[in-house]
Structure formats: structure tokens, C-alpha cells
C-alpha positions in Angstrom: 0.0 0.0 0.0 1.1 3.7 -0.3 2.2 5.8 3.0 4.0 8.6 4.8 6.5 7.0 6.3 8.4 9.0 9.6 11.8 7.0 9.6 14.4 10.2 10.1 12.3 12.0 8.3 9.1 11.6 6.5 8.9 10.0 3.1 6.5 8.5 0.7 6.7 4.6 0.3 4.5 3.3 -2.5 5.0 -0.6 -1.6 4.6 -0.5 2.4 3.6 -3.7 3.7 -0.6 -3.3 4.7 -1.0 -4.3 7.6 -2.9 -7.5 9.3 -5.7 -7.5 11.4 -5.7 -9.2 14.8 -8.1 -11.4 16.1 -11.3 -9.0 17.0 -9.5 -6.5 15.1 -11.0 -4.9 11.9 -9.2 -3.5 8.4 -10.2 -0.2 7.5 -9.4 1.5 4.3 -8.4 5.4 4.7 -10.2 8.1 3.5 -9.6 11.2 5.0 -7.1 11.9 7.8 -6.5 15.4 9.8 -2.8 16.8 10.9 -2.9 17.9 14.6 0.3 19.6 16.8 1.3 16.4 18.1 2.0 15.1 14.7 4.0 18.0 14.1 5.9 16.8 17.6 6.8 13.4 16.1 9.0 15.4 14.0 11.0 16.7 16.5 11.5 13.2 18.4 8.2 13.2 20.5 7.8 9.7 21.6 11.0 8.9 19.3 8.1 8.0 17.4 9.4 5.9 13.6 6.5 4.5 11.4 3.0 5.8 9.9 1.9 8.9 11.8 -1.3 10.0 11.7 -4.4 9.3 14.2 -7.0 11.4 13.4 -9.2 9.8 10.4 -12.4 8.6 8.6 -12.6 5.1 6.8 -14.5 2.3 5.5 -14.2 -1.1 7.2 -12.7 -3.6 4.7 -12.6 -6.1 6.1 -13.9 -7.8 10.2 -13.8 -11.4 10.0 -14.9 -11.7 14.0 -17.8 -9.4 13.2 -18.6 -8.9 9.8 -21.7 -6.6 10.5 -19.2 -4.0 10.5 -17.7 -4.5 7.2 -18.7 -1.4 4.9 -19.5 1.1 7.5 -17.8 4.3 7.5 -16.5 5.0 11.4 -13.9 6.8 13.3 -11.9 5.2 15.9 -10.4 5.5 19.6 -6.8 5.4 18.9 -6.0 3.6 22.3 -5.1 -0.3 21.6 -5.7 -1.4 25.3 -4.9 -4.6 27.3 -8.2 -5.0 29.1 -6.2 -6.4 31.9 -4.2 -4.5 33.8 -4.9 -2.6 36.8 -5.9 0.9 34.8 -8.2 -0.4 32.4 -9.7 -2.5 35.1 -10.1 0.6 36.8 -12.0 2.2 34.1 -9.1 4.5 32.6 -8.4 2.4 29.7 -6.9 5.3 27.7 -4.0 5.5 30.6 -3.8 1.2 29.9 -0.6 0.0 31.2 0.4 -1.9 28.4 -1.1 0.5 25.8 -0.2 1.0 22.3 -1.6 4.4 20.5 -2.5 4.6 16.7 0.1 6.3 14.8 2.1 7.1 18.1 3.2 4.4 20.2 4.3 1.1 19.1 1.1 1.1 16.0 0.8 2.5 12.6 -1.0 5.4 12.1 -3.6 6.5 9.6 -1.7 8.6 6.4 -1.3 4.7 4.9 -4.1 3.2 2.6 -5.1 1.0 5.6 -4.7 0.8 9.1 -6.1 -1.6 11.9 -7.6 -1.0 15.3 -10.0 -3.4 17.7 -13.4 -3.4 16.8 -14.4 -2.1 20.6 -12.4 1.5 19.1 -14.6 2.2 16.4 -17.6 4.0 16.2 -20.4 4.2 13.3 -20.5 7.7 11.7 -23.9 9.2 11.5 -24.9 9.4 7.5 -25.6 13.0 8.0 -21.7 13.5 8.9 -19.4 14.0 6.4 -15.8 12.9 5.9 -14.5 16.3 6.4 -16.4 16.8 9.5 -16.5 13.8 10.9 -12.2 13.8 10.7 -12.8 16.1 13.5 -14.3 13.6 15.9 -10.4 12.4 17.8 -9.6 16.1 18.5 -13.2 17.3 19.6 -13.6 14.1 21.8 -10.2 15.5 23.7 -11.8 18.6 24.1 -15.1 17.4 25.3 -13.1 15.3 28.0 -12.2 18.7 30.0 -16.2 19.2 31.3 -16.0 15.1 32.4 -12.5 16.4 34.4 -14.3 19.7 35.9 -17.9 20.6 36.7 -18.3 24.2 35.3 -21.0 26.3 36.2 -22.2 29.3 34.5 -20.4 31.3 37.4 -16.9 30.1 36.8 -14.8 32.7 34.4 -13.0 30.2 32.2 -10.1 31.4 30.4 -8.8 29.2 27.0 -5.1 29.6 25.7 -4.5 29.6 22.5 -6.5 30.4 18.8 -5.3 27.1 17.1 -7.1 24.0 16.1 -7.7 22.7 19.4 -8.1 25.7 21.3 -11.0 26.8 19.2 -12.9 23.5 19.4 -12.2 24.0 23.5 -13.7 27.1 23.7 -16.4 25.8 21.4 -17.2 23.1 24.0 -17.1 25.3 26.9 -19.2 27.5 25.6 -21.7 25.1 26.1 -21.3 25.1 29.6 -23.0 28.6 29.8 -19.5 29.5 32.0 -18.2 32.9 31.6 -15.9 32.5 28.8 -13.3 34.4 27.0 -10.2 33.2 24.4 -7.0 34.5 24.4 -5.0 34.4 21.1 -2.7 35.8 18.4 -4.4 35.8 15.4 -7.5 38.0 14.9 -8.8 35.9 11.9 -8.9 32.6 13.7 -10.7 34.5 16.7 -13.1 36.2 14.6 -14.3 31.6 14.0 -15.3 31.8 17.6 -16.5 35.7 17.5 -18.8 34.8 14.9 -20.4 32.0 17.4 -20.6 34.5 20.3 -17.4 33.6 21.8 -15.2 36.7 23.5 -11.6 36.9 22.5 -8.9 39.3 23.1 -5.7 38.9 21.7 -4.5 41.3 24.5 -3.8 39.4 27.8 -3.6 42.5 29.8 -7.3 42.6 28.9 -7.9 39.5 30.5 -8.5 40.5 34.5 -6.7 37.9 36.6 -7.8 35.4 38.7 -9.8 32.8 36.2 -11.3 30.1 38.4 -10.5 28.1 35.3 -7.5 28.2 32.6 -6.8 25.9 29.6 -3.9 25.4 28.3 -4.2 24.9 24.4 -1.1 26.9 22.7 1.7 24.5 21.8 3.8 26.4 23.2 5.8 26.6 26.2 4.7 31.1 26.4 1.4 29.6 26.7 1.5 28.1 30.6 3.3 31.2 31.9 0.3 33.1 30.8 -2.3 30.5 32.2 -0.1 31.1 35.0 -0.4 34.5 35.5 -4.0 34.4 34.9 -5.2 31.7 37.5 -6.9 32.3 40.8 -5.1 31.3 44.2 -6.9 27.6 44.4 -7.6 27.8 40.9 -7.4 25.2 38.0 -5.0 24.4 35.0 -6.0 22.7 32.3 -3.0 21.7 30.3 -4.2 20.3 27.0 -0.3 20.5 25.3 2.2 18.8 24.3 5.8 19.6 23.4 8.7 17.9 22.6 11.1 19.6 24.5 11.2 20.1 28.3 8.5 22.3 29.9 10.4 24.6 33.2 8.0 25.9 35.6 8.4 27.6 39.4 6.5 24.7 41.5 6.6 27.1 44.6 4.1 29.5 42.9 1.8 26.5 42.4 2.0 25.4 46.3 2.1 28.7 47.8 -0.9 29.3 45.8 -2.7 26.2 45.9 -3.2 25.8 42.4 -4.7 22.7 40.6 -2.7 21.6 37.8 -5.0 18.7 35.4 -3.8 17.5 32.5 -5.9 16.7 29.9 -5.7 14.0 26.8 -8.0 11.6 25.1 -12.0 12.5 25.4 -15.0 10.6 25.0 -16.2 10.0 21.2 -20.2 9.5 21.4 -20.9 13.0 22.9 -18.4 14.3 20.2 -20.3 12.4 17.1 -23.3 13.8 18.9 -21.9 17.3 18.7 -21.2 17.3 14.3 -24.4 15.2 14.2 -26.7 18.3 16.0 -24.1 20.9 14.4 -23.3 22.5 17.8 -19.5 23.0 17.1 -18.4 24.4 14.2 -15.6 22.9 12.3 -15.4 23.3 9.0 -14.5 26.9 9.8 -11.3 25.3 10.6 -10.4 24.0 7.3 -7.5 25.5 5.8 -6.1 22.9 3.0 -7.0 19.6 1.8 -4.2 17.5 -0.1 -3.6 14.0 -1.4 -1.5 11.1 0.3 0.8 11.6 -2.8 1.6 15.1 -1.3 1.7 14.7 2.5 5.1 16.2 3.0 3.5 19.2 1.6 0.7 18.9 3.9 2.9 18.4 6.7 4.7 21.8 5.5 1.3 23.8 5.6 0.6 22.5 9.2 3.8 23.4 10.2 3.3 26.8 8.9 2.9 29.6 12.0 -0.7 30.4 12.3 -2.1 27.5 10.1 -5.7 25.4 11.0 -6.6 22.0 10.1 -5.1 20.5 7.0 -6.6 17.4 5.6 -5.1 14.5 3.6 -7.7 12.7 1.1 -6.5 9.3 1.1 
């Protein structure tokens, strides 16, 4: 099959061995895959991460010999491959599985490829009314709608999101729904102006933010973006740190005792209450769309992620 290949650095391979399903495992062909930030960090050795990136996607099911009801529908998919066993996903926290391997992350191919594989308890059936180019959204909305199962917000709470990029703007877009007192701070007026439109406030002026959020989130990228969440917490307030980064995050730990602050991070959400979202057309994400571009040229696409400022670029498989 054809894929982007990460081995050093990222290449196309037209003859990459497909790979084979496991037992309750299904095949699904590729049809449209999104490039988030943390792709962008396998580049720069997060994880030490060599194989098909890639983790956000849309397919068709090929092929599921253990239940072949499945075969033909379109679905997106959890992109935790779980043990079932240990002591965590006993627990109930299977995303945080001992033993875990993560689609186009850790230890499992990812989705820019033709085909990919993932258990059949990962997928989930996308509604007919969803298209490929929303439903692609699905992985990173499900993260952000697994901040309100982390916090109960009430419309009381002033909630302050980090960062205008692609995951910051589906944030706000979820917390908006809370009815919490809610403004985004950024660095690019037209990507504000998305959540503007909804009847989101913005600023890209911190010093217009008054301090002392009950809540903050973290969604920036970038290192710049927890001094400012911060700066902008209450004493006894919460940090939502949605980010990832390759290199090493340094942070003055006596500010957070002596002020008693809450520090949560926050990964992998649920993905029924996210389908539910694009199905009802609550959050907006087609806004986000920058560029769409063919496997053959996902080294350009990964270039256009990369660029400052960009949104969501998609790859038609």
C-alpha cells in the first residue's frame, strides 16, 4: 500500500507492507485523515516516534472477520489499543492502559497509509448525515469534550482558553456550552473572529484579561502559553493543560504550592458525545479547514501544518 513513512524524516513509500488485522481486530481503508500539533511533535523526536503517523481519520471497514456486521461502515476510531487487563483499564481509565499501544504514536501505525487496523471495541459508526471532512474532526473534539468530564463548570466560573489554534477553538467551542463565563485569548484575529462569529469573547490582548480565572486551559503549543495560564489563575484555581511539546517544559512549582493551584492534565475525550456534537451541528468545524491535499503530497501537507498560524489541513486518502 502507499504511506508517509516518519523513519528520520518523513517520506512516501508506494510498496509498504498493509498491515494484518488481529483477532477481534478490523481493516479499514483510509479516507480522509487530519494533521494535529502532536504530529507536528513526532518530527522533532516526541515519543521517538518511527512509522505511519497519523491518528485522526475517517474510513470504510474492509474487512472484520470476528464481526462482519461491521464491514462497509464508514466510522472513526479511539486510537488507544488497550490490554483489558491490567490494573488501569480495570479501573475504568483504559486510555491510561498499562500496556497500551496508540495509533500512529506508540508502538502502532497510524492512519496517512491506505489501511490501518484497530480493535473493533475502538470504532464508532459515523452518522450518514456527517461527512468525511467533519466527521475527521471527531479524535480532536472528543479531547476537548473530555475537559467538562475532568471539571464541573457552572455558568459562574470565568473560564479562560489559551491559544486560537485547532484545538483551542474546538475547546472554547465546548465550553461554551457550559453557559461558564468565557473568553479566548490568542494571536491571530482571523482565527478569533471563528469563535467571534459564534458569540465567543476573545482578546488577543492578555492585559485585557482581569486575573484570577477560576479556570484556565492550556491549548497553545507552546511553552509562552502556561506562563500566561499562569499568571492568569486564581489562588486555588485550575489548570487545564491540553499540550504537548517535545522539548522540556520549566515551571516555578513554589508559585503552584504557595498558591494552591490545581494543575489537570488533559488528553483523550470521549467519542459519542463528540459524534453527537457534528451530528446536532453545535461545534463548528469546517470553519477550521484550511487545505485539503492528497497522500501523494503529504510532505506538503505536513509543511502547511507546520506553517505559524495554520488550521486543520486534511489528507484525502
Amino acid at each position: 500500500m502507499r504511506a508517509l513513512v516518519l523513519q528520520e524524516f518523513l517520506r512516501i513509500v508506494e510498496d509498504y507492507p498493509p498491515p494484518t488485522p488481529l483477532p477481534g481486530e478490523a481493516l479499514i481503508r483510509v479516507q480522509t485523515v487530519g494533521i494535529c500539533r502532536t504530529d507536528l511533535e513526532l518530527l522533532h523526536g516526541y515519543k521517538n516516534f518511527q512509522g505511519i503517523p497519523g491518528h485522526e481519520f475517517v474510513g470504510i471497514v474492509a474487512s472484520a472477520p470476528d464481526a462482519p456486521a461491521w464491514e462497509g461502515r464508514r466510522v472513526v476510531g479511539e486510537i488507544n489499543i488497550t490490554c483489558g487487563v491490567c490494573r488501569m483499564c480495570r479501573m475504568g481509565y483504559p486510555t491510561h492502559c498499562l500496556a497500551r499501544a496508540t495509533l500512529g504514536l506508540i508502538e502502532r501505525g497510524g492512519a496517512l497509509a491506505e489501511y490501518l487496523t484497530l480493535p473493533l471495541h475502538n470504532l464508532h459508526a459515523v452518522p450518514e448525515s456527517v461527512p468525511n471532512d467533519v466527521a475527521v474532526f471527531t479524535e480532536p473534539l472528543a479531547a476537548a469534550c473530555e475537559i467538562p468530564t475532568q471539571l464541573h463548570l457552572a455558568p459562574t466560573d470565568r473560564v479562560v482558553v489559551i491559544g486560537d489554534g485547532k484545538l483551542g477553538l474546538l475547546c472554547a467551542q465546548v465550553l461554551a456550552l457550559t453557559g461558564c463565563d468565557l473568553i479566548v485569548l490568542g494571536h491571530h484575529r482571523d482565527k478569533l473572529d471563528i469563535l467571534a462569529g459564534l458569540g465567543i469573547a476573545t482578546t488577543l490582548d492578555e492585559t485585557a484579561i482581569a486575573p484570577g480565572a477560576d479556570i484556565v486551559v492550556e491549548a497553545t503549543g507552546n511553552p509562552n502559553g502556561y506562563a500566561a495560564a499562569l499568571r492568569l489563575v486564581r489562588p486555588r484555581g485550575t489548570m487545564v493543560l491540553k499540550s504537548t511539546y517535545a522539548e522540556q517544559l520549566t515551571t516555578d512549582f513554589s508559585e503552584l504550592v504557595v498558591r494552591e493551584i490545581t494543575l489537570i492534565g488533559s488528553r483523550c475525550g470521549p467519542f459519542p458525545p463528540a459524534l453527537s456534537l457534528l451530528e446536532r451541528g453545535l461545534v463548528q468545524v469546517r470553519p477550521l479547514i484550511q487545505a485539503r491535499y492528497p497522500l501523494s503530497e503529504a510532505i506538503r501537507a505536513f509543511d502547511h501544518a507546520a506553517r505559524p498560524g495554520a488550521l486543520k489541513v486534511l489528507v484525502n486518502i
